[in-house]
ChimeraX commands (.cxc) that place a marker at each C-alpha (Angstrom):
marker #1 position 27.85,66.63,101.54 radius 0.5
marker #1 position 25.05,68.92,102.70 radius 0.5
marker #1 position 24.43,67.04,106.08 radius 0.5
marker #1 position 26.06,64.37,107.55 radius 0.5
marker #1 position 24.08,62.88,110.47 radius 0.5
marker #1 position 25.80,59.78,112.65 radius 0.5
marker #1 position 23.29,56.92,113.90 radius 0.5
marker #1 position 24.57,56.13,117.15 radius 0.5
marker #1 position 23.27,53.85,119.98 radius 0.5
marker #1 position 25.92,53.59,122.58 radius 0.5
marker #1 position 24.63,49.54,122.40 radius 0.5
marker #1 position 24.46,46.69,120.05 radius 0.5
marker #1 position 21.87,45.05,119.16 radius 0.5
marker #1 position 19.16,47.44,119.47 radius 0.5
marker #1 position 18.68,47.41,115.69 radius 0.5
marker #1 position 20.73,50.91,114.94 radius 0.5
marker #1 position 21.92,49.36,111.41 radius 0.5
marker #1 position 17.94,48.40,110.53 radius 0.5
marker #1 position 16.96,52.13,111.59 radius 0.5
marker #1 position 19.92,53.74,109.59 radius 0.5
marker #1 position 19.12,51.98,106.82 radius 0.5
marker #1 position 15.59,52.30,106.65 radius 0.5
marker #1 position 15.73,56.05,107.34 radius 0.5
marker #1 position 18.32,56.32,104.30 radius 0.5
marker #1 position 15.75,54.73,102.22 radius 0.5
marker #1 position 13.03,56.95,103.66 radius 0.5
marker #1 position 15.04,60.16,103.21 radius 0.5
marker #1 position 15.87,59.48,99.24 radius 0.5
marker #1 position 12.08,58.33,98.90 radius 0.5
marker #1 position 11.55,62.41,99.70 radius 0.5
marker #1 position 13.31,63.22,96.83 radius 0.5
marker #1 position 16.49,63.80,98.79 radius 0.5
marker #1 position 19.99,62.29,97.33 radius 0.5
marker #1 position 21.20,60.77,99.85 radius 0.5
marker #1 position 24.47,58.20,101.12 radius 0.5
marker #1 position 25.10,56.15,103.85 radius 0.5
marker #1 position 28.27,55.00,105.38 radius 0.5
marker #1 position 28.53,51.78,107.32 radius 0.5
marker #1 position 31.39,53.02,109.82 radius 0.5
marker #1 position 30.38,49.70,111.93 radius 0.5
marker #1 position 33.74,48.42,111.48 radius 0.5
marker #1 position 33.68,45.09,113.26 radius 0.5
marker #1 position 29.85,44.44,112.62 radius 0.5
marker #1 position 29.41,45.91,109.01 radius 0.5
marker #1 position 25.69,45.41,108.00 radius 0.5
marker #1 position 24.94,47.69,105.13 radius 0.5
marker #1 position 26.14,45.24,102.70 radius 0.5
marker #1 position 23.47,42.62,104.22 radius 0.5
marker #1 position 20.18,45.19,104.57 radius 0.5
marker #1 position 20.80,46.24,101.15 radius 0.5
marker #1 position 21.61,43.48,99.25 radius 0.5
marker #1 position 25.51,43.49,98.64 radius 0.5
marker #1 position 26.26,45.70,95.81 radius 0.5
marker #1 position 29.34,46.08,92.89 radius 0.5
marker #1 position 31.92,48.52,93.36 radius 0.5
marker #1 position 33.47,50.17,90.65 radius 0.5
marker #1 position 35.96,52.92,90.28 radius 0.5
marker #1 position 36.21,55.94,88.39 radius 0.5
marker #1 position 39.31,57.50,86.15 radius 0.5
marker #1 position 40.75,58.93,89.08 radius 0.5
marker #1 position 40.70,55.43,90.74 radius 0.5
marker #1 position 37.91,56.38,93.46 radius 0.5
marker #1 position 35.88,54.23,94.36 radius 0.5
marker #1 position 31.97,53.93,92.98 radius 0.5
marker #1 position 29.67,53.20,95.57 radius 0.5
marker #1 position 26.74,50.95,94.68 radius 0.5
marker #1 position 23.24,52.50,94.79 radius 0.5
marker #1 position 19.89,50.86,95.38 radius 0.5
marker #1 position 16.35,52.08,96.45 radius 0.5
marker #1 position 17.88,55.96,95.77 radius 0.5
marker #1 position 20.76,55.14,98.55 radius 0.5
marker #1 position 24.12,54.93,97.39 radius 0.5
marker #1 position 26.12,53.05,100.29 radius 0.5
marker #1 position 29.79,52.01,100.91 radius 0.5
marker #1 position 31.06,49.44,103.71 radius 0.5
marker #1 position 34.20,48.19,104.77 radius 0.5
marker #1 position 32.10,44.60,104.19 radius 0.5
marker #1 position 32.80,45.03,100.46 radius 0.5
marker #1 position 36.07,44.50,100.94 radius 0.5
marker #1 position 36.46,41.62,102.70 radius 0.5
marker #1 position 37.36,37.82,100.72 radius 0.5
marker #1 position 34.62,36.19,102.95 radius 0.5
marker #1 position 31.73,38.08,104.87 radius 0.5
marker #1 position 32.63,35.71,108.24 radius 0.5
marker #1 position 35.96,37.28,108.30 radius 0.5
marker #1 position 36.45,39.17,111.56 radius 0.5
marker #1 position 38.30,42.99,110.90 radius 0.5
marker #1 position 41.05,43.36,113.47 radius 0.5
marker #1 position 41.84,46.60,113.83 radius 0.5
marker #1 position 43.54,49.21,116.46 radius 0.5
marker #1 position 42.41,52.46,116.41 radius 0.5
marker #1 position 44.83,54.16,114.32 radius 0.5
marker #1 position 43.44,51.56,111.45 radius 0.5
marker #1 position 39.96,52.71,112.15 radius 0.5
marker #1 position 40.54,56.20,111.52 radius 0.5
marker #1 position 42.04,55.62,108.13 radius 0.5
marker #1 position 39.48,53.82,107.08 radius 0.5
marker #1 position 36.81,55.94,107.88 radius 0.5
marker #1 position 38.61,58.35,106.20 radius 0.5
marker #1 position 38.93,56.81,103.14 radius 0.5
marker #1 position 35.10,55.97,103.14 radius 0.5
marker #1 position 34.66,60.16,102.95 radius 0.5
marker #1 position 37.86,60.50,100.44 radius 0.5
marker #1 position 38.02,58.12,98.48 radius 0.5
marker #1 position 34.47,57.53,97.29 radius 0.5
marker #1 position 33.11,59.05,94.56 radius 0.5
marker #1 position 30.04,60.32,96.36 radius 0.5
marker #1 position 28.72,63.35,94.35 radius 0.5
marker #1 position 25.97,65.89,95.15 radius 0.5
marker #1 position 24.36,64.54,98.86 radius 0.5
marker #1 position 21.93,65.87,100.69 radius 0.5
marker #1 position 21.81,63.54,103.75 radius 0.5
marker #1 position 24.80,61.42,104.29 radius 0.5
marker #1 position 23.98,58.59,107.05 radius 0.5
marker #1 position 26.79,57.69,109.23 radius 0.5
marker #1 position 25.89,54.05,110.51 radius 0.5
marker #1 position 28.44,53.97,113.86 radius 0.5
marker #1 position 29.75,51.07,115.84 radius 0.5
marker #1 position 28.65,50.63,119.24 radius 0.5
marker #1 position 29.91,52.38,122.10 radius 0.5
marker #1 position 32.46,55.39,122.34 radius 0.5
marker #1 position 35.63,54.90,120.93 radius 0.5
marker #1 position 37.35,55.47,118.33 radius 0.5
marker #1 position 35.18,55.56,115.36 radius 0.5
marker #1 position 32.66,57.84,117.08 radius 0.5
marker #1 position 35.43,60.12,118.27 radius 0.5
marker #1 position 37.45,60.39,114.81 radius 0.5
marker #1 position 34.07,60.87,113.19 radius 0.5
marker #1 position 33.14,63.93,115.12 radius 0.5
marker #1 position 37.09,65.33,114.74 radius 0.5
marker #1 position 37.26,64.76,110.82 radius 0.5
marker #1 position 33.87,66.06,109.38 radius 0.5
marker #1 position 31.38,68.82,110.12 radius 0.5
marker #1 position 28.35,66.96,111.80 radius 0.5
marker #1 position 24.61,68.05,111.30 radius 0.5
marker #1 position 23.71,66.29,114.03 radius 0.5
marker #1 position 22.94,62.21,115.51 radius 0.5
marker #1 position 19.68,60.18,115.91 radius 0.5
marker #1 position 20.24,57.89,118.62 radius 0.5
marker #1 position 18.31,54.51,118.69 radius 0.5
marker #1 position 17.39,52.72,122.14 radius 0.5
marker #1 position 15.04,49.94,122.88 radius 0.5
marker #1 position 13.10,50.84,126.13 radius 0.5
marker #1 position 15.29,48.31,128.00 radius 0.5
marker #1 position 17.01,50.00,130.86 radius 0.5
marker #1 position 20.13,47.69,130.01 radius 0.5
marker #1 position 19.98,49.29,126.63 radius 0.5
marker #1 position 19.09,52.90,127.87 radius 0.5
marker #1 position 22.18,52.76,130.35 radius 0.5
marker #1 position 24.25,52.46,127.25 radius 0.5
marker #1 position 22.57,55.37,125.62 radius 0.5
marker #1 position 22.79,57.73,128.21 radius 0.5
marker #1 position 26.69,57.12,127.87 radius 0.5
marker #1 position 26.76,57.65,124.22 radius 0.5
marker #1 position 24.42,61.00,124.19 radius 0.5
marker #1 position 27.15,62.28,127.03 radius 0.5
marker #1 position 29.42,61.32,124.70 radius 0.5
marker #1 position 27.96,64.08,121.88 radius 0.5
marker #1 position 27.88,66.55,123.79 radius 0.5
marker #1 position 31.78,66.53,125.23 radius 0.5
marker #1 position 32.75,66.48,121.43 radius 0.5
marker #1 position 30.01,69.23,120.28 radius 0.5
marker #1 position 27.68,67.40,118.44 radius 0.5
marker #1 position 23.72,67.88,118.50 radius 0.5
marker #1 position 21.33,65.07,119.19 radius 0.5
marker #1 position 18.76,65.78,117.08 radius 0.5
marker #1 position 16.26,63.29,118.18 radius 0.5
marker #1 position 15.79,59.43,119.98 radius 0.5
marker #1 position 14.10,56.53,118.34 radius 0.5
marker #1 position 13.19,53.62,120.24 radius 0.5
marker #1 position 13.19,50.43,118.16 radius 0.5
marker #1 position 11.33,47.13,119.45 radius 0.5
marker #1 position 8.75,49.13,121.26 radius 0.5
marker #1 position 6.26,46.02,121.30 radius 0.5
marker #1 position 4.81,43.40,119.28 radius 0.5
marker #1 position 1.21,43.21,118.57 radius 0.5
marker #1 position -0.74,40.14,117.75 radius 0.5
marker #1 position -3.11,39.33,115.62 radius 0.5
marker #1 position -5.70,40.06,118.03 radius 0.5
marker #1 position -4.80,43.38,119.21 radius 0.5
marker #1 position -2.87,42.83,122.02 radius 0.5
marker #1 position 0.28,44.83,122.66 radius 0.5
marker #1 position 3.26,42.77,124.44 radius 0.5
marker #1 position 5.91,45.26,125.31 radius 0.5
marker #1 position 8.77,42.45,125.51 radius 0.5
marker #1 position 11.19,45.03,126.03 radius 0.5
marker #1 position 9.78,47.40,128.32 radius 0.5
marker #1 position 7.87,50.41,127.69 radius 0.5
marker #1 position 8.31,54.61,127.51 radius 0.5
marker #1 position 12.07,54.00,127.59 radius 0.5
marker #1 position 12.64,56.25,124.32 radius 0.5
marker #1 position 10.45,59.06,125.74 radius 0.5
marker #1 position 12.04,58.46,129.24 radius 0.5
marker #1 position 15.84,59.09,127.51 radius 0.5
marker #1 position 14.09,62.07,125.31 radius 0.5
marker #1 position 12.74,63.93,128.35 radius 0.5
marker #1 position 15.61,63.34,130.32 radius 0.5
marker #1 position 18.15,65.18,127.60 radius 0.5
marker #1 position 15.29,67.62,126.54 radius 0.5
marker #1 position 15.23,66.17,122.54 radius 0.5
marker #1 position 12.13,65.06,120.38 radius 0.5
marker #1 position 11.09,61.75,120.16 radius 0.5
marker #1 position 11.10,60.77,116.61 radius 0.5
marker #1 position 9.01,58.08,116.53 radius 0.5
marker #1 position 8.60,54.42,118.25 radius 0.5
marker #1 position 9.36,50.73,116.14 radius 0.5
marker #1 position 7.39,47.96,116.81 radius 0.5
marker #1 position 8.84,44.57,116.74 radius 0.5
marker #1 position 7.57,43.54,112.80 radius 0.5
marker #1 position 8.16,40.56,111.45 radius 0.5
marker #1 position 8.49,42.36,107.88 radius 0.5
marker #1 position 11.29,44.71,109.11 radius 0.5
marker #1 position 13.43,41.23,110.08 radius 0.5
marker #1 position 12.63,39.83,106.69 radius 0.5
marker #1 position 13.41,42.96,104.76 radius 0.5
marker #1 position 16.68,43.32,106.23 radius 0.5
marker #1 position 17.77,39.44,105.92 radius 0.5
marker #1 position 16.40,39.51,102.48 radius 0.5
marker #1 position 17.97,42.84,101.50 radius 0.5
marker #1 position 14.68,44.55,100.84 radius 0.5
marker #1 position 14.38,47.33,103.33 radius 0.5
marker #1 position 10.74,47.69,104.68 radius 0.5
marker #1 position 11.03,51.64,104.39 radius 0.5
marker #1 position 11.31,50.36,100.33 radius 0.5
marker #1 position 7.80,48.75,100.46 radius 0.5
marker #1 position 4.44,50.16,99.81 radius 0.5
marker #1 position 0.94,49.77,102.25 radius 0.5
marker #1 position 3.44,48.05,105.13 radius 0.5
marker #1 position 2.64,49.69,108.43 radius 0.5
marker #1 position 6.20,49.98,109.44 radius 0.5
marker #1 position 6.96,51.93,106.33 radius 0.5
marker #1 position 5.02,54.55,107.85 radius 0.5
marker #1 position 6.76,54.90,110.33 radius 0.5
marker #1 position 10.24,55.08,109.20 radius 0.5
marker #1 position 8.83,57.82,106.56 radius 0.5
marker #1 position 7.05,60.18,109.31 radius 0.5
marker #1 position 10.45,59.72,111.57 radius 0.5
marker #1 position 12.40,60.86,108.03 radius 0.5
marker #1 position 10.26,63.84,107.66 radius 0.5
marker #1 position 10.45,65.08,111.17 radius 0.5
marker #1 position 14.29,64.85,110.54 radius 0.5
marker #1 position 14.03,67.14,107.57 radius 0.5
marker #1 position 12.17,69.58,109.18 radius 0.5
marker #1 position 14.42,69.60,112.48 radius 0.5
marker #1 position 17.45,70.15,109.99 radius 0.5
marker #1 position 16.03,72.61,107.97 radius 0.5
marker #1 position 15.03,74.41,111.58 radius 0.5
marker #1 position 18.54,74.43,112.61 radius 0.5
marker #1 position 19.67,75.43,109.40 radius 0.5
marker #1 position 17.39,78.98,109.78 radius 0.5
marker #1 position 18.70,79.71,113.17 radius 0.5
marker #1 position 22.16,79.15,112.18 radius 0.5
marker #1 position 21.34,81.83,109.43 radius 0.5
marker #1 position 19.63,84.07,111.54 radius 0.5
marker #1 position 22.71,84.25,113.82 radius 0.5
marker #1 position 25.14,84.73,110.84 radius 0.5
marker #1 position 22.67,87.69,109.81 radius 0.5
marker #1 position 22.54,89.08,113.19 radius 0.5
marker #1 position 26.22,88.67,113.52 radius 0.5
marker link #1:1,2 radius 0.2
marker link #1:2,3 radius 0.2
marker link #1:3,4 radius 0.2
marker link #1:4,5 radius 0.2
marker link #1:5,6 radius 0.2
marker link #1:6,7 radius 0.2
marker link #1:7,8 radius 0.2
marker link #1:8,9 radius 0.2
marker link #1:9,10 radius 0.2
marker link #1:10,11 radius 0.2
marker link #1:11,12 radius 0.2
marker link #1:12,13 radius 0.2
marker link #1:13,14 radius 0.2
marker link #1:14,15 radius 0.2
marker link #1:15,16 radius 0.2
marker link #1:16,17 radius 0.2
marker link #1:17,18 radius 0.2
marker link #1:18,19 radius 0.2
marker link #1:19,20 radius 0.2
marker link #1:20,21 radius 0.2
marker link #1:21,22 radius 0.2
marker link #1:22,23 radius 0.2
marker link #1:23,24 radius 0.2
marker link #1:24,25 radius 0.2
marker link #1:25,26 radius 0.2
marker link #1:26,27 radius 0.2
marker link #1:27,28 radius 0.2
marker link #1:28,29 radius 0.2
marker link #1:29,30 radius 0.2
marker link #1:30,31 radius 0.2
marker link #1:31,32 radius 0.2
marker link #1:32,33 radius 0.2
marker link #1:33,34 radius 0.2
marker link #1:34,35 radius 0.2
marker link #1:35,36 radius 0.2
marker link #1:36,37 radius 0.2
marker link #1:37,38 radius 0.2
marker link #1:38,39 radius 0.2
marker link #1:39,40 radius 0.2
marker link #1:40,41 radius 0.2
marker link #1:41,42 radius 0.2
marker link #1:42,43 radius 0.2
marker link #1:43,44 radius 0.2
marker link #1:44,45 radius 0.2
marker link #1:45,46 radius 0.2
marker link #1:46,47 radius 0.2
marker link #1:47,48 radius 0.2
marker link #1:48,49 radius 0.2
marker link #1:49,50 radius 0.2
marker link #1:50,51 radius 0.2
marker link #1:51,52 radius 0.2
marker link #1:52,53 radius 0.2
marker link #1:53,54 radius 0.2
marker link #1:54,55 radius 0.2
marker link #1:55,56 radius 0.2
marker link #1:56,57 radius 0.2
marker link #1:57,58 radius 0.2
marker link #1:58,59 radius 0.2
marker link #1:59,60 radius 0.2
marker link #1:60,61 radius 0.2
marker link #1:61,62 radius 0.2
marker link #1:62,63 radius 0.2
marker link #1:63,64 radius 0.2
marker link #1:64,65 radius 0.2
marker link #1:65,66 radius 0.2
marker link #1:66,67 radius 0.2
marker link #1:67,68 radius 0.2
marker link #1:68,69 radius 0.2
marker link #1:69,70 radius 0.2
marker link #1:70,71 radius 0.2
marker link #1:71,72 radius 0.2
marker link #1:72,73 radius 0.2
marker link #1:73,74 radius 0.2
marker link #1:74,75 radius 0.2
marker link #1:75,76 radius 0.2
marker link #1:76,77 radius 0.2
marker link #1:77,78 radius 0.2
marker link #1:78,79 radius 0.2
marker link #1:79,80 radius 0.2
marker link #1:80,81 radius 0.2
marker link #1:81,82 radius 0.2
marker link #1:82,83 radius 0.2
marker link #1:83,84 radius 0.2
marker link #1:84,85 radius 0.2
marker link #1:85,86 radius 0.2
marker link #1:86,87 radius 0.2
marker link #1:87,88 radius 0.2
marker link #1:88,89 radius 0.2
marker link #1:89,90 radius 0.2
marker link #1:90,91 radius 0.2
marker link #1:91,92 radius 0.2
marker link #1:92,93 radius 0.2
marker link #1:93,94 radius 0.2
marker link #1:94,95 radius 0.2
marker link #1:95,96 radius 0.2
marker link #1:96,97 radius 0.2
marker link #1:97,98 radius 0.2
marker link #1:98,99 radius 0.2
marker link #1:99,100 radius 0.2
marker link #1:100,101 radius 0.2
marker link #1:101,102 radius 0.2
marker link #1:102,103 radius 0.2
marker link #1:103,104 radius 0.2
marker link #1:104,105 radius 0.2
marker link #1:105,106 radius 0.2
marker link #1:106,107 radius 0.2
marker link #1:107,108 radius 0.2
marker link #1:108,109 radius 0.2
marker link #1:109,110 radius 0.2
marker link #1:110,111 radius 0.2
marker link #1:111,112 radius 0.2
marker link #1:112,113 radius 0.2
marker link #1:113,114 radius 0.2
marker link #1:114,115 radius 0.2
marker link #1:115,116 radius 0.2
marker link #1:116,117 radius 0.2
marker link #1:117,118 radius 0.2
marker link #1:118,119 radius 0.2
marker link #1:119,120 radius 0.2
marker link #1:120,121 radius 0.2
marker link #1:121,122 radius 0.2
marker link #1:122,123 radius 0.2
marker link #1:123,124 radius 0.2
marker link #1:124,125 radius 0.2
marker link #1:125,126 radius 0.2
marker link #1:126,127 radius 0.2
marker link #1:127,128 radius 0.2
marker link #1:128,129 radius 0.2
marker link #1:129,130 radius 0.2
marker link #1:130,131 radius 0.2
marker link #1:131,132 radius 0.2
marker link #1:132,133 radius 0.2
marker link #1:133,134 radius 0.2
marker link #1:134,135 radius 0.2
marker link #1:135,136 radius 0.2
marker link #1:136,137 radius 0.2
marker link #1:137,138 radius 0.2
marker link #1:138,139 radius 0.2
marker link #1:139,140 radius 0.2
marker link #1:140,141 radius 0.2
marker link #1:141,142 radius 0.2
marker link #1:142,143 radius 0.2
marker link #1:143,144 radius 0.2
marker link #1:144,145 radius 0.2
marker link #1:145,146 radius 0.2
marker link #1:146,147 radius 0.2
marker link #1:147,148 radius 0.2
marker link #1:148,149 radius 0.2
marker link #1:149,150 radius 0.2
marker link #1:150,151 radius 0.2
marker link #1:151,152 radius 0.2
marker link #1:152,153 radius 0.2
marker link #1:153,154 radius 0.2
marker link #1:154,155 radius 0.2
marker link #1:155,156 radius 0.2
marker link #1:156,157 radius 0.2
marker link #1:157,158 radius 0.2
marker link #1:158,159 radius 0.2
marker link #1:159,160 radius 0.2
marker link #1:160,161 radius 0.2
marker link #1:161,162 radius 0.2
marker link #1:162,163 radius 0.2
marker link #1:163,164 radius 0.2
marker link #1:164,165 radius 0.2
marker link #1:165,166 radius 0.2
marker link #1:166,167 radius 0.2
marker link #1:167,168 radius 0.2
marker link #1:168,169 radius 0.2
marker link #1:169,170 radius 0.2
marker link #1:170,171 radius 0.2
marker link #1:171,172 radius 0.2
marker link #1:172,173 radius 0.2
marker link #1:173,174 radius 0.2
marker link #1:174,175 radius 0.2
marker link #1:175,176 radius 0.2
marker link #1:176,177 radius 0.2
marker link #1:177,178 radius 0.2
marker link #1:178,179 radius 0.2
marker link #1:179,180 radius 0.2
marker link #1:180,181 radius 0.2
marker link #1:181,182 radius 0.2
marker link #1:182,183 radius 0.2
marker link #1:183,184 radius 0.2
marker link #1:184,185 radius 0.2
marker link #1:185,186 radius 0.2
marker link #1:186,187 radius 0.2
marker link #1:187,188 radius 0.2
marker link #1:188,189 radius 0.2
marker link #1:189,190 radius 0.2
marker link #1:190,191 radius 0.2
marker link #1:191,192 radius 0.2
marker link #1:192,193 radius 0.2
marker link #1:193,194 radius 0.2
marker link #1:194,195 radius 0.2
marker link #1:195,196 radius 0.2
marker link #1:196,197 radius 0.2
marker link #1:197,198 radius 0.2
marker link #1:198,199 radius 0.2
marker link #1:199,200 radius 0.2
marker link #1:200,201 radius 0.2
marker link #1:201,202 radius 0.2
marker link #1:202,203 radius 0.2
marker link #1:203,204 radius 0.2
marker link #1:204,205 radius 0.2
marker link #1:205,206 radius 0.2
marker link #1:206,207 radius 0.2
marker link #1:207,208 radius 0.2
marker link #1:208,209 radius 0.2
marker link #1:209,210 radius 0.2
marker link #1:210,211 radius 0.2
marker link #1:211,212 radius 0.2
marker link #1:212,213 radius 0.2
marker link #1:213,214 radius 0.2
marker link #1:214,215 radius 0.2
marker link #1:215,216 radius 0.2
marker link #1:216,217 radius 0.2
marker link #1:217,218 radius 0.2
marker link #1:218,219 radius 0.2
marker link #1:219,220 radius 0.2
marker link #1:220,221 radius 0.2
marker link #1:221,222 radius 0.2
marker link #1:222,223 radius 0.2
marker link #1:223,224 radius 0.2
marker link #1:224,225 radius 0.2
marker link #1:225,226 radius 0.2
marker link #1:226,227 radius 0.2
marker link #1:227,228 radius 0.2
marker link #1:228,229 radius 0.2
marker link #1:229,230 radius 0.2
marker link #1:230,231 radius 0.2
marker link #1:231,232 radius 0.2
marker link #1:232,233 radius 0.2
marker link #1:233,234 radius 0.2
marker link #1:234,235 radius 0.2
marker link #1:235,236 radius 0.2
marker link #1:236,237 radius 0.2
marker link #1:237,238 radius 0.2
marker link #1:238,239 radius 0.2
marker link #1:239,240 radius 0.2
marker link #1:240,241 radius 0.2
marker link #1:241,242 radius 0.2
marker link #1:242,243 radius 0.2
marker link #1:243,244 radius 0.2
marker link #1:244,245 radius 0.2
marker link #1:245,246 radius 0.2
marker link #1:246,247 radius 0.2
marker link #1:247,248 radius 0.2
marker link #1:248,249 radius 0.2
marker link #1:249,250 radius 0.2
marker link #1:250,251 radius 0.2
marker link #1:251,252 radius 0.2
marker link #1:252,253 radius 0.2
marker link #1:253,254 radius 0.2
marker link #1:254,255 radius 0.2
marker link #1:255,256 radius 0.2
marker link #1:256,257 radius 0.2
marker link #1:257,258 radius 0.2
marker link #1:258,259 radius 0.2
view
């Protein structure tokens, strides 16, 4: 794997799964092979935004992952006899698994791997960092300051265990109505608020779309669709991610040269 790139969020519910999976689609639309790994242990979600999916295994017994809209995707979801079942797990458990998810997959030539993390900063977020080489995160907010307290937590987090934010995206930034008018339900300037404050870009701003809820119930990720506004979006925040990754990448080989 070329780059691996966690999509954190420090809080649930502020639509981190929707983003990473989006984004995923978005990255593989740009002719990029890409993967994404639903580490969301207790809340896995992949399986749902894209549809389920059959696994398979190979004739060294690792594991297939399915692959749809250029994505292929693995989740501890896949493995569970009913989808309601709760996964309870101590840490120790957690780490295994994640492992296994890099291991014993049969990923192949990646580009981008997508990390989808759990909320908060335990032990998924800390393993992560300890047991593979980390491009970098996107971190997702809303522009709630109950959210953005959260956040704030999480990007400290990154930094204590060396890893780069490489840019914020604030989801639900507003619903518009038919007649124009913007309703930020959620607050407003909260994503460039975080962004300033930590001195990263601003990727790009989500509004609240009724076709980004249906995509993701119906296993159709917007980012997928054609002439839908919100597909925009998710594809400019994709290609600003390339080029801050292929940025880094050129400094880190300047130093290497200079060194």
């Amino acid at each position: 794997m070329k780059h691996i790139i966690a999509v954190a969020s420090g809080k649930g519910g502020v639509g981190k799964s929707t983003v990473a999976a989006n984004l995923a689609v978005s990255l593989a639309q740009q002719g990029a092979k890409v993967a994404l790994i639903d580490a969301d242990f207790y809340g896995p979600s992949i399986p749902t935004l894209f549809g389920g999916g059959q696994i398979s295994a190979d004739h060294e017994q690792r594991l297939i992952p399915p692959q749809k809209f250029g994505v292929k995707f693995m989740s501890i979801g896949f493995f569970l006899n009913d989808p309601d079942d709760p996964v309870i797990w101590r840490g120790p458990m957690l780490t295994k698994a994640l492992q296994q998810l890099f291991e014993d997959v049969s990923w192949g030539e990646v580009d981008y791997c997508m990390v989808d993390m759990p909320p908060g900063t335990g032990d998924t977020a800390l393993s992560l960092a300890q047991m593979v080489q980390l491009t970098g995160a996107i971190v997702v907010t809303t522009p709630q300051e109950v959210a953005m307290a959260d956040v704030r937590k999480s990007i400290n987090m990154l930094a204590k265990v060396n890893v780069e934010v490489l840019g914020i995206v604030e989801n639900m930034s507003g619903f518009r109505t038919a007649d124009g008018t913007l309703h930020n339900i959620f607050g407003a300037g909260g994503g460039q608020e975080i962004a300033t404050k930590f001195s990263v870009p601003l990727l790009g701003s989500i509004p609240i779309d009724i076709a980004i809820r249906e995509g993701g119930d119906q296993g159709n990720p917007v980012a997928a669709l054609k002439e839908v506004g919100s597909e925009a979006i998710f594809r400019d925040i994709a290609l600003k991610i390339i080029d801050i990754i292929d940025n880094k990448a050129e400094r880190l080989a300047g130093v290497s040269i200079v060194n």
